[in-house]
SEDONU-751932 format. One line per 2 residues: their letters; for each residue x, y, z of C-alpha. Coordinates in Angstrom, 2 decimals. Layout:
// residues N
A) X/Y/Z  ... $
END
This chain:
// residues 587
XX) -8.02/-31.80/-13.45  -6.49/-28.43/-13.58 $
XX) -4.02/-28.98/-10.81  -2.83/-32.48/-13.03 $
XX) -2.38/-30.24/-16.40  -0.55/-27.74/-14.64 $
XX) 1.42/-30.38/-12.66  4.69/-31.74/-13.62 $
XX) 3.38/-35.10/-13.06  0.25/-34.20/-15.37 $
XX) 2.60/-32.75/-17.98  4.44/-35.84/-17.50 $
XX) 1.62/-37.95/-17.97  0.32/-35.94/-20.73 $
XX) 3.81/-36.18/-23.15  3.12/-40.11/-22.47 $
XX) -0.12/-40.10/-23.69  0.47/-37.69/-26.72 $
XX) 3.67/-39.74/-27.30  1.62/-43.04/-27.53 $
XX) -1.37/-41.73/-29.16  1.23/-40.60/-32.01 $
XX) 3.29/-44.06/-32.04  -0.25/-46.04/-32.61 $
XX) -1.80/-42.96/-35.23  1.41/-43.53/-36.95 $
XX) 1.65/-47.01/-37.10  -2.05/-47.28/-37.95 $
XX) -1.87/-44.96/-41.33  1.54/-47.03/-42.01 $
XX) -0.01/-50.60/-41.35  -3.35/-49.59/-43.25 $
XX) -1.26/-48.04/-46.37  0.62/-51.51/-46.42 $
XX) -2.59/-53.39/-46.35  -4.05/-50.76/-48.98 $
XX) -1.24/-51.41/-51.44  -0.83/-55.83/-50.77 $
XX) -4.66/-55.75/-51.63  -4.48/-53.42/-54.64 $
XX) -1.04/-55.55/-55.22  -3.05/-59.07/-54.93 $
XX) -5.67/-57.76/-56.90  -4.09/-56.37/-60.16 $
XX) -1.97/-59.97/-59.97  -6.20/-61.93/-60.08 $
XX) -6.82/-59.31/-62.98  -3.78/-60.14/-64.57 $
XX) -4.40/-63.57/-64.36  -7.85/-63.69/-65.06 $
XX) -7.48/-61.51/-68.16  -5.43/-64.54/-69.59 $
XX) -8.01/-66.87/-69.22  -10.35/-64.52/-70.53 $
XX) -7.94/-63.48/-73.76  -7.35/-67.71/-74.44 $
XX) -11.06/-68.04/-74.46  -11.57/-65.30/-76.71 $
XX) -8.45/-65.98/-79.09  -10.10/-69.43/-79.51 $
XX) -13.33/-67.95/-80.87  -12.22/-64.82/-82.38 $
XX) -11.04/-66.23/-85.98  -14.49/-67.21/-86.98 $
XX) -17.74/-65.27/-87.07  -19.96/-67.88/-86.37 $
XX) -18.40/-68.69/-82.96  -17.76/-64.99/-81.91 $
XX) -21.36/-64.78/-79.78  -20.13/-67.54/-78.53 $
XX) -17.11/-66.70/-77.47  -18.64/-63.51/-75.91 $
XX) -21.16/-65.53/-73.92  -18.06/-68.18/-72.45 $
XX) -15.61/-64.98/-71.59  -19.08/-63.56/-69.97 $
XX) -20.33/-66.69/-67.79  -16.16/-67.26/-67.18 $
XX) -15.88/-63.00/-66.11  -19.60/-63.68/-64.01 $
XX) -18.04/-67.01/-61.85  -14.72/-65.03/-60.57 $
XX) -17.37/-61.81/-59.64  -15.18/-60.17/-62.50 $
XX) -16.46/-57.87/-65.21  -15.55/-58.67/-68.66 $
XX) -15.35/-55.60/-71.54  -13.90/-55.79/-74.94 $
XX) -13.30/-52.17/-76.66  -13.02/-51.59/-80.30 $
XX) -10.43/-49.63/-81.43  -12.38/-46.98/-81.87 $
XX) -13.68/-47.13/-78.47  -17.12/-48.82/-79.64 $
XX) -18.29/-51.69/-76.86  -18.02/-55.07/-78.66 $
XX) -19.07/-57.11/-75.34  -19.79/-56.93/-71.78 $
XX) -20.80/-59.14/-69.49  -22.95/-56.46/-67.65 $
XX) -24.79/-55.68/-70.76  -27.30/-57.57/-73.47 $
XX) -26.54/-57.52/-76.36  -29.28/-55.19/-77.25 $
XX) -27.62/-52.21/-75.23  -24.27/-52.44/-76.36 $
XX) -24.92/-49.53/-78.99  -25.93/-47.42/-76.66 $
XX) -23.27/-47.17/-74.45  -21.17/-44.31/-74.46 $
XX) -17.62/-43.98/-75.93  -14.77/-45.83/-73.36 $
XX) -11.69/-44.18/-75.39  -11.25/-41.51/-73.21 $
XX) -11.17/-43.91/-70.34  -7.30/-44.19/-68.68 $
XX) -7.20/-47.67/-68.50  -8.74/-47.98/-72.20 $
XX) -5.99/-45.09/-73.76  -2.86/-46.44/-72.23 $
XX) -3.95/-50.19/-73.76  -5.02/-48.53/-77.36 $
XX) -1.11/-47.17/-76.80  -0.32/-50.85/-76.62 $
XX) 0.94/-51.23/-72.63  -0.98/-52.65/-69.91 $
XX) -3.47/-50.26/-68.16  -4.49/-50.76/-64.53 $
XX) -6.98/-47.72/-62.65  -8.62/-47.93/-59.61 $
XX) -11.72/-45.53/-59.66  -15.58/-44.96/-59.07 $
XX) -17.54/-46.70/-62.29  -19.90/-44.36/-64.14 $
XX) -22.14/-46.76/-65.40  -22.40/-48.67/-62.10 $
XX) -21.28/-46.03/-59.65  -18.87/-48.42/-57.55 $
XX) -15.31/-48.35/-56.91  -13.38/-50.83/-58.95 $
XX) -10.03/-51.82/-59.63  -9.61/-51.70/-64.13 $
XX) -6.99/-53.98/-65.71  -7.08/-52.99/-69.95 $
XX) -4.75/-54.92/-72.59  -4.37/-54.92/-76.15 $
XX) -5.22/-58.44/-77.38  -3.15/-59.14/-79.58 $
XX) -2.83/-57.75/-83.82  -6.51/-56.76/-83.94 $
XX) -5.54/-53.55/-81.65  -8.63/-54.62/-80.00 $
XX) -8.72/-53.94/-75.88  -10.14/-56.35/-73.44 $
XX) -10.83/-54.96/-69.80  -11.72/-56.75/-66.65 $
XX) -12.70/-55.13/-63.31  -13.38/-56.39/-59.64 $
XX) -14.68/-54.61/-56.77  -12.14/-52.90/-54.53 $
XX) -14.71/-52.86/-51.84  -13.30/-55.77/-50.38 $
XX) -9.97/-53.90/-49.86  -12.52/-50.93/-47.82 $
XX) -13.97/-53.78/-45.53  -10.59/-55.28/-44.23 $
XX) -9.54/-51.90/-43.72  -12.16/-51.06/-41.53 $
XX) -12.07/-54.10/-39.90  -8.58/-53.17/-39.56 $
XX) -9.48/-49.69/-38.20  -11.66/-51.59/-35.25 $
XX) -8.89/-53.57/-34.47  -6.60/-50.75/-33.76 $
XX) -9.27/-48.62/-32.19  -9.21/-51.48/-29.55 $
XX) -6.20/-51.84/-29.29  -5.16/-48.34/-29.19 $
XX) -7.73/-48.18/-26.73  -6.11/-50.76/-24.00 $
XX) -2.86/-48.82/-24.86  -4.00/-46.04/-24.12 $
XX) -5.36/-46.81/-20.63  -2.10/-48.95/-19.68 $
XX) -0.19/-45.79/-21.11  -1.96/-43.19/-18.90 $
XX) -1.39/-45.63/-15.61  1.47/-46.25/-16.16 $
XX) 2.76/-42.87/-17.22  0.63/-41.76/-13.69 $
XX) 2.74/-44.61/-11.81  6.06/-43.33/-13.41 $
XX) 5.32/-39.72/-13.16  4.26/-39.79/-9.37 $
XX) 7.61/-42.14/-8.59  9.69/-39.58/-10.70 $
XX) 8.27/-36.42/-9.40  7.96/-37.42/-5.43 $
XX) 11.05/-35.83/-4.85  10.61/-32.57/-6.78 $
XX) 7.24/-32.51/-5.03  9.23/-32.34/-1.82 $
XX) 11.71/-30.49/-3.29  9.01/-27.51/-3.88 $
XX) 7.09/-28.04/-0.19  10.18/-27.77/1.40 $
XX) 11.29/-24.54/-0.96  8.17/-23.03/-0.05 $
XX) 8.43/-23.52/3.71  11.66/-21.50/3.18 $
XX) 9.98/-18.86/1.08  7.56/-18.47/3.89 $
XX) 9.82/-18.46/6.59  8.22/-21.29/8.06 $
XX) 11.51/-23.17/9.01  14.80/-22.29/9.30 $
XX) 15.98/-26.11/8.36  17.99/-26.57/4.96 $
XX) 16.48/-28.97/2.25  17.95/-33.00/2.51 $
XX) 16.21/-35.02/-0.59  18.53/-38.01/-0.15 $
XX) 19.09/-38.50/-4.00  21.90/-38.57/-6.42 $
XX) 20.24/-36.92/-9.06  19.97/-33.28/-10.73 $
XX) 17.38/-32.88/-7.72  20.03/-32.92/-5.27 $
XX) 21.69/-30.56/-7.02  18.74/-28.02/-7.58 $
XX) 18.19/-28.51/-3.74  21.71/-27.14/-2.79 $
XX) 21.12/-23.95/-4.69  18.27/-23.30/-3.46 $
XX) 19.80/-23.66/0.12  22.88/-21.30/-0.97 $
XX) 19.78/-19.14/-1.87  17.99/-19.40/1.18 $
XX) 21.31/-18.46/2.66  21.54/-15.42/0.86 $
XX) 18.01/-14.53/1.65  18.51/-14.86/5.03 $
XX) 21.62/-12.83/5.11  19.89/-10.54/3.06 $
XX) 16.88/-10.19/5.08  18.53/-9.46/8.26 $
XX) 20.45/-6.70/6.70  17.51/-5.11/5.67 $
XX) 15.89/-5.64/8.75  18.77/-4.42/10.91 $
XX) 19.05/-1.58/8.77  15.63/-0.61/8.61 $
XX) 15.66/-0.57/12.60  18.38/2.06/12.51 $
XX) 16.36/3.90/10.55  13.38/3.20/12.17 $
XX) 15.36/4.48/15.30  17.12/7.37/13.95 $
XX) 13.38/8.64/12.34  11.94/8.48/15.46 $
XX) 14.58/9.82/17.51  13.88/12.72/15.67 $
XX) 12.37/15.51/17.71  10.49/17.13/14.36 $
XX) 7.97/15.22/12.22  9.17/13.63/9.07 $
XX) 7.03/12.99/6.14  8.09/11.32/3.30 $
XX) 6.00/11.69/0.06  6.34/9.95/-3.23 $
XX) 5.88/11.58/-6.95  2.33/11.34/-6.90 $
XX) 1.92/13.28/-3.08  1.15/9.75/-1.20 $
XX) 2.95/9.42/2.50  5.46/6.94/2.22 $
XX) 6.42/7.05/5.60  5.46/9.30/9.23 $
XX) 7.50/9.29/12.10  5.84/9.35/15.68 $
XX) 6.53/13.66/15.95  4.39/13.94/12.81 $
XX) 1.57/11.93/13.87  1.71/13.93/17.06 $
XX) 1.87/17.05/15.28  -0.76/16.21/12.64 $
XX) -3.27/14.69/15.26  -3.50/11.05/13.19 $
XX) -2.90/7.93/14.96  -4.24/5.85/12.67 $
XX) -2.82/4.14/9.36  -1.69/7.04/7.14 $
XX) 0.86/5.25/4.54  -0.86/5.77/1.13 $
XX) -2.70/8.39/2.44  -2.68/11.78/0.50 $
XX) -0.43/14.38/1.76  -2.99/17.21/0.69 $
XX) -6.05/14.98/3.28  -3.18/15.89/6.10 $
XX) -1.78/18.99/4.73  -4.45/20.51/2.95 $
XX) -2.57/24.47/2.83  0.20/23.02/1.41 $
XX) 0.96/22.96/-2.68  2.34/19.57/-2.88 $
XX) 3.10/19.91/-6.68  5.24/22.84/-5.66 $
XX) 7.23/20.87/-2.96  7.35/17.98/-6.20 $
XX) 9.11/20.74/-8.07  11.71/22.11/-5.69 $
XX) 15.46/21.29/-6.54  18.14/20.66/-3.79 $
XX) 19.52/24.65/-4.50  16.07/26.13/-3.04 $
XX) 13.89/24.30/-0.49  11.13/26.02/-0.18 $
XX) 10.05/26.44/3.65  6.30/27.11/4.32 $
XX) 5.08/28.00/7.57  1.26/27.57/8.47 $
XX) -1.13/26.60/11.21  -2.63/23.06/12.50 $
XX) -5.76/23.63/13.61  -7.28/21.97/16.66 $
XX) -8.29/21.69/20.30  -4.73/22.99/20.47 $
XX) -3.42/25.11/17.33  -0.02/24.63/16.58 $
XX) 2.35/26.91/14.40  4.20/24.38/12.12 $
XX) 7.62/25.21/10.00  7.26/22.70/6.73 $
XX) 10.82/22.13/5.47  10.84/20.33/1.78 $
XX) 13.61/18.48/-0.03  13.84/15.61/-3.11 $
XX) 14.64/12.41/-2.79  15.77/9.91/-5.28 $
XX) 13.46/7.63/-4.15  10.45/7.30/-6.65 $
XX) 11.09/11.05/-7.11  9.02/12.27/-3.68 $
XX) 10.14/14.38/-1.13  10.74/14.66/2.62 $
XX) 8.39/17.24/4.80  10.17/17.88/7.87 $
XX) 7.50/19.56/9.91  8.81/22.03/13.09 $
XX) 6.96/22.84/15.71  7.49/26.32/16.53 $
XX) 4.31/26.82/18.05  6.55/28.02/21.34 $
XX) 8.77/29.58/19.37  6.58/32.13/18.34 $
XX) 4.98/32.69/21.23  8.20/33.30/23.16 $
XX) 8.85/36.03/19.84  5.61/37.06/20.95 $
XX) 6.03/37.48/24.42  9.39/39.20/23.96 $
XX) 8.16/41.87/21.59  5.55/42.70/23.88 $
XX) 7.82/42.63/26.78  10.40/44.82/24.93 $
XX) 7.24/47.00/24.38  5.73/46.78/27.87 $
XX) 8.77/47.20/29.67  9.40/50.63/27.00 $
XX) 5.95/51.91/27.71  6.52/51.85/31.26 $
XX) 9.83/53.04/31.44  8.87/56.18/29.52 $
XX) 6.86/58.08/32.14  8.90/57.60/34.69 $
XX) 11.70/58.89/32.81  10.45/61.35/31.05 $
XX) 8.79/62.89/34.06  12.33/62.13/35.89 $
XX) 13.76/64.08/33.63  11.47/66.86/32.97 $
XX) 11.86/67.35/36.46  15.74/67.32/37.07 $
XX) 15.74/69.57/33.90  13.53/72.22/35.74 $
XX) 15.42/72.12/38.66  18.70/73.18/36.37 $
XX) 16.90/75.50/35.21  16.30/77.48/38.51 $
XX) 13.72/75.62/39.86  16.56/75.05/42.70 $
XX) 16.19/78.54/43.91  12.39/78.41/44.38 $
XX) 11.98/76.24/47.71  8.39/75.29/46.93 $
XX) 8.93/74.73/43.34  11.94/73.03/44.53 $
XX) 10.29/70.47/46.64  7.53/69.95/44.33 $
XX) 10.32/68.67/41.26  11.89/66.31/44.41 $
XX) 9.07/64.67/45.04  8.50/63.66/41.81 $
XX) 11.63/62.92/41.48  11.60/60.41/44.22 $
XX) 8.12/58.91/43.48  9.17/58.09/40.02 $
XX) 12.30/56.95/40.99  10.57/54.28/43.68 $
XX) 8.33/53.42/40.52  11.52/52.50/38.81 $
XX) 13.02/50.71/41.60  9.86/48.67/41.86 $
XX) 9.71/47.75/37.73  13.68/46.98/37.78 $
XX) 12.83/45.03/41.25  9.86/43.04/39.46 $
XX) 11.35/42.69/36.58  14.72/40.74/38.19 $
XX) 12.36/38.82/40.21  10.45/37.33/37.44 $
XX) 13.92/36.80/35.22  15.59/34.91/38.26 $
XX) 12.16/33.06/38.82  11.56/32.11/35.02 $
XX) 15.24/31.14/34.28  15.31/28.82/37.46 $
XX) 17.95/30.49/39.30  15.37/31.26/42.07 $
XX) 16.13/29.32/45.08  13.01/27.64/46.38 $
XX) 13.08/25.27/49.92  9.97/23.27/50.08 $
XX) 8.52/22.81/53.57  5.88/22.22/55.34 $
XX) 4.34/26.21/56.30  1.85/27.23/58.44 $
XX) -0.75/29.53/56.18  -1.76/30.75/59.44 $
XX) 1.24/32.35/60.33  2.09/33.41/56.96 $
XX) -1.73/35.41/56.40  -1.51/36.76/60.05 $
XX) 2.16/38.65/59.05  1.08/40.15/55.75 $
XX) -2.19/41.60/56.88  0.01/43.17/59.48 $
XX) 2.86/44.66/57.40  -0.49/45.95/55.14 $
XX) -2.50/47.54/57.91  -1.35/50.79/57.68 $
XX) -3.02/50.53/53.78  -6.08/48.92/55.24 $
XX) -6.38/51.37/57.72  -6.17/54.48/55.45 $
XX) -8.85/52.82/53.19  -11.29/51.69/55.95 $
XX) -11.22/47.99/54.81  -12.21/45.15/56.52 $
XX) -10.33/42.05/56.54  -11.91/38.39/57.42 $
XX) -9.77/36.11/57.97  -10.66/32.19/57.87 $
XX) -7.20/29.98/58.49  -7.22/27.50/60.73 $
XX) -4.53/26.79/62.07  -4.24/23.37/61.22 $
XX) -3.93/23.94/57.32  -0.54/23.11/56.40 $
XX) 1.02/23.72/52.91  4.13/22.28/51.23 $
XX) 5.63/25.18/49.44  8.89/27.81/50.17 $
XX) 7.91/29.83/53.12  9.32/33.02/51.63 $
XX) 7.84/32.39/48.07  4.30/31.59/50.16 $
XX) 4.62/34.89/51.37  5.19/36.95/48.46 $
XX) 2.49/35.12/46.72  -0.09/36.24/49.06 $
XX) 1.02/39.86/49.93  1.20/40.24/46.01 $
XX) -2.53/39.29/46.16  -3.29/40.80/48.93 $
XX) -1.69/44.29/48.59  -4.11/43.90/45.38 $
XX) -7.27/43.58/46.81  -6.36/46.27/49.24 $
XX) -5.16/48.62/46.71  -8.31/48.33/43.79 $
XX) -11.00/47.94/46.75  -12.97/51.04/47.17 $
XX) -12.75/52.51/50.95  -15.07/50.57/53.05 $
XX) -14.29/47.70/51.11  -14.25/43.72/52.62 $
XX) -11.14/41.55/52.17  -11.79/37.75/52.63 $
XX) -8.95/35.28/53.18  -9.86/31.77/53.41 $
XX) -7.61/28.11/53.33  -8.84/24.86/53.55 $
XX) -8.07/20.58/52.76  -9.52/19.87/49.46 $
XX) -8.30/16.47/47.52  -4.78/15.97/49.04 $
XX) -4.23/20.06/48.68  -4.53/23.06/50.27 $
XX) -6.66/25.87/48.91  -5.93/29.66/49.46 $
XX) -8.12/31.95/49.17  -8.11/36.13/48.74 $
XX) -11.47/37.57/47.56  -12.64/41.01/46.96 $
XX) -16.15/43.15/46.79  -14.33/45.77/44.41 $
XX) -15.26/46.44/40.50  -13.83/42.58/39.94 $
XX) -12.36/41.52/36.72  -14.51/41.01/33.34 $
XX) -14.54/37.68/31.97  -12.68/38.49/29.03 $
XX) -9.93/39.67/30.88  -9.32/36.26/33.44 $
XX) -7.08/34.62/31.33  -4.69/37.57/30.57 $
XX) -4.53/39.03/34.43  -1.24/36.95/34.79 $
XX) 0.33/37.93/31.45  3.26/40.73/32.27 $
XX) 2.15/44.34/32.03  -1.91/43.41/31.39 $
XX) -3.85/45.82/33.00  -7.50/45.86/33.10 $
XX) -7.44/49.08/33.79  -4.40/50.62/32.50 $
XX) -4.51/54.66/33.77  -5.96/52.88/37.46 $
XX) -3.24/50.39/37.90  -0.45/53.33/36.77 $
XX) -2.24/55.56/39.84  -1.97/52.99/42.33 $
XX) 1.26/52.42/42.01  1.46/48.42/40.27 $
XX) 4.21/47.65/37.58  2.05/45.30/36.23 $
XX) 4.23/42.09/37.28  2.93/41.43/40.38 $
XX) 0.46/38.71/39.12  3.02/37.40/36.60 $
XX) 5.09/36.91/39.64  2.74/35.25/41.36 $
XX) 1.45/32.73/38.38  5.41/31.40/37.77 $
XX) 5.74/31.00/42.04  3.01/28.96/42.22 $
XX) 3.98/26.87/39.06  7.43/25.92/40.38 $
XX) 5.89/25.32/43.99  3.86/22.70/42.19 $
XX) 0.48/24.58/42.53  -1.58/26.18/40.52 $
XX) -3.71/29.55/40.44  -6.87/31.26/38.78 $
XX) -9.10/33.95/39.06  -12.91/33.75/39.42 $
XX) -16.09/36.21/40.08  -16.80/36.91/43.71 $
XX) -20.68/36.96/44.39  -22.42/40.09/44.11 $
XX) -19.25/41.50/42.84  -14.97/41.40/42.95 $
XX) -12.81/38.73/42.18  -11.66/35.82/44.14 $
XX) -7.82/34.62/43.72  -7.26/30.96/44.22 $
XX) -4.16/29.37/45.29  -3.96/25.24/45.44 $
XX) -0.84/24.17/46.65  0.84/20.71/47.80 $
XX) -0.62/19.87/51.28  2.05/19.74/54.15 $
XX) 1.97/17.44/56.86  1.93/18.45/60.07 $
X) 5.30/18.48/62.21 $
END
């Protein structure tokens, strides 16, 4: 029912209806009016006619007293036979007869002057009234005239009820018969409707399809009408549309592309601090894979002000930097700027996480690298200084000022060595041949060139190699790698100390040993012994000689050999150095 009022076809079908149920309303209240007025008509012309019988009868009679009663009773029985009422009014308004009432009555009935049919006869015309009796109570039709010189009025009156009955049988009629209109109207306005409306029916499944993108296919209704005509706009629409859409789609893939080919994440925000839009860098950065449009910015951002990024004007961006937590903290640069679009703003969040820590790493290199430059120097100096000033010509004094001179000079040609060794390695300029080495060969030559060193400290050195571990790596890189560690564990072993150097297969790679039973390294310090310039023991390291590069060295070897290498506790005590490498196949 709903779907047929909201329909054209029901609106259709409804106009018909309303239209008909007017026509036959209308013509009812007309034909019934007409009826109304011929009966009134037909009965006023009875009364007219009746009230000349009536006024002959009463003429004859009226001359003589003796035959007035008479008179009265003929005009009565005459008024009684036609189912008329017969009243003659004095002129004073006084009832002289009626056929309704004996004789005896007649002076108690009230005054009929003021009646309208009685006052327009007493002014000598004709009166006719339709209207409710008050002695009787029923609705009759009044016909008064003045009879003749005496100024006397006679009245007659009929029932007008048989006016009401025709009427109503008139009203059945046309109930009936608007009735079978009615029906006949509603199927056939249902008939015309659905034949009129099966094209704009397909007109609108078809429109839909196209709405939907359901079909591609342009809209053929096969008429000559308006229809046809509504149908090729709405193809030059769908046209449009389409041309439209794949703009908007081509450009939103550009975008698309050109957001995500950016290397920094890009937020975009709207007035009330909802994400609009992330790119791929920013869901990185932010740690949220999931869906984040609509999402508060201050859920993902929750150190930043967003009103204040709201409020910031093209002049002055405001840049704030601050730090992601997580399994991995990152240091993150937040640029801000407006956008016309619903008055937001675009984040454009920069990782300089590395950044920093290269600032980092410089500062404390500039600082390392100052700190360990200033003893040498100074004590280079001090001493050239004392031998200007006469130290020359005191042999023993002499000496003393060249040998420091010397040792802190070698301590300087070590740091400047280090140092150019671990620039050339980190920058990539350091030439590295991978091949397949022997680890053998290459432990057997370095605890060699360091026996003099194990010698003077009484160490023993265990060596566990076999000969058929072979490592992919540079041969010469190998070797620094190990003497580094080596030289080490010889250097911060007490005398009497044990050296253990062991390589083995493990998982596709070769695993390289160097373990100590000296003071070992505290936990806290294991993950800084590779930094540049760490020292667990600062003043030690100084006395033995390091630079404090040596295991930086090492670390970025390994790294661009494709291994890796860490630093563990040595049972009861020292510190075990392990290399894992590439495994080499035999040649």
């Amino acid at each position: 029912m709903k779907f047929l009022v909201r329909s054209v076809r029901g609106k259709l079908t409804a106009v018909s209806l309303a239209l008909v149920a007017a026509i036959v309303l209308a013509s009812g209240a007309a034909l019934e009016s007409m009826l109304r007025d011929e009966h009134d008509d037909r009965l006023r012309r009875e009364l007219v006619r009746h009230s000349n019988v009536l006024e002959a009868v009463l003429n004859e009679s009226l001359p003589g007293d003796a035959n007035r009663h008479v008179a009265f009773l003929r005009a009565s029985l005459l008024a009684r036979a036609g189912q008329l009422r017969f009243t003659l009014i004095d002129t004073d308004g006084r009832v002289l007869a009626d056929s309704h009432i004996d004789d005896d009555r007649l002076p108690s009935v009230d005054d009929h002057s003021h009646r309208p049919e009685v006052l327009a006869a007493l002014s000598g015309e004709p009166g006719v009234v339709k209207r409710t009796s008050e002695t009787t109570g029923e609705v009759m039709l009044y016909l008064a005239r003045p009879m003749g010189t005496t100024g006397q009025v006679l009245r007659i009156a009929m029932p007008a009820s048989s006016g009401d009955l025709l009427i109503h049988r008139l009203r059945v009629s046309l109930g009936v018969t608007a009735g079978i209109a009615m029906t006949m109207a509603m199927l056939m306005s249902l008939w015309s409707a659905h034949v009129m409306t099966r094209s704009l029916r397909e007109l609108v499944v078809k429109a839909r399809a196209l709405a939907e993108h359901r079909t591609r296919a342009r809209i053929r209704l096969g008429s000559d009408d308006e229809l046809e005509l509504l149908a090729g706009s709405v193809n030059l629409l769908a046209g449009e549309v389409d041309d439209t859409l794949s703009t908007l789609e081509a450009e939103r893939d550009r975008f698309r592309a050109v957001v995500e080919g950016i290397a920094d994440g890009v937020v975009a925000i709207d007035a009330t601090g909802h994400v609009l839009l992330m790119n791929t860098a920013a869901r990185t950065l932010l740690g949220n894979d999931g869906t984040v449009q609509g999402m508060p910015l201050a859920q993902l951002l929750p150190t930043i002000d967003v009103d204040d990024l709201l409020r910031t004007d093209d002049v002055e961006q405001p840049m704030v930097e601050l730090e992601l937590p997580g399994p991995r903290p990152r240091r993150v640069l937040v640029h801000a700027s407006r956008t016309a679009v619903r008055d937001g703003a675009v984040l454009l969040l920069e990782d300089v996480t590395d950044v920093r820590r290269l600032e980092n790493v410089r500062r404390d290199f500039v600082a390392n690298v100052s700190h360990e430059l200033r003893t040498p120097v100074s004590v280079i100096r001090a001493s050239a200084e004392a031998l200007i000033d006469g130290g020359l010509d005191d042999k023993a004094r002499a000496a003393r000022f060249a040998a420091a001179l010397h040792r802190n000079a070698e301590r300087l040609s070590r740091l400047v060595s280090d140092l150019l060794d671990l620039a050339r390695i980190e920058s990539g300029r350091h030439a590295i041949t991978m091949s397949t080495v022997c680890v053998a060969d290459v432990v057997k030559g370095i605890v060699d060139n360091l026996q003099p060193i194990i010698d003077a400290r009484h160490h023993s050195v265990v060596v566990d190699v076999p000969d058929d571990v072979i490592a992919l790596a540079d041969g010469s890189g190998l070797e620094q790698v190990l003497s580094n560690l080596l030289d080490n564990a010889a250097k911060y072993t007490p005398e009497v100390g044990r050296i253990v150097v062991r390589a083995r297969h493990h998982d596709q790679r070769v695993v390289i040993e160097v373990e100590d039973n000296g003071p070992g390294i505290p936990a806290e310090h294991r993950d800084r012994v590779f930094e540049r310039f760490y020292r667990v023991d600062a003043g030690r390291s100084r006395e033995m000689g390091g630079t404090g590069l040596g295991l930086s060295i090492v670390k970025h070897l390994v790294a661009i050999m494709d291994g890796d290498v860490r630093v563990e506790a040595a049972e009861p005590s020292g510190a075990r150095f392990v290399v894992e490498l590439p495994l080499g196949r035999a040649p």
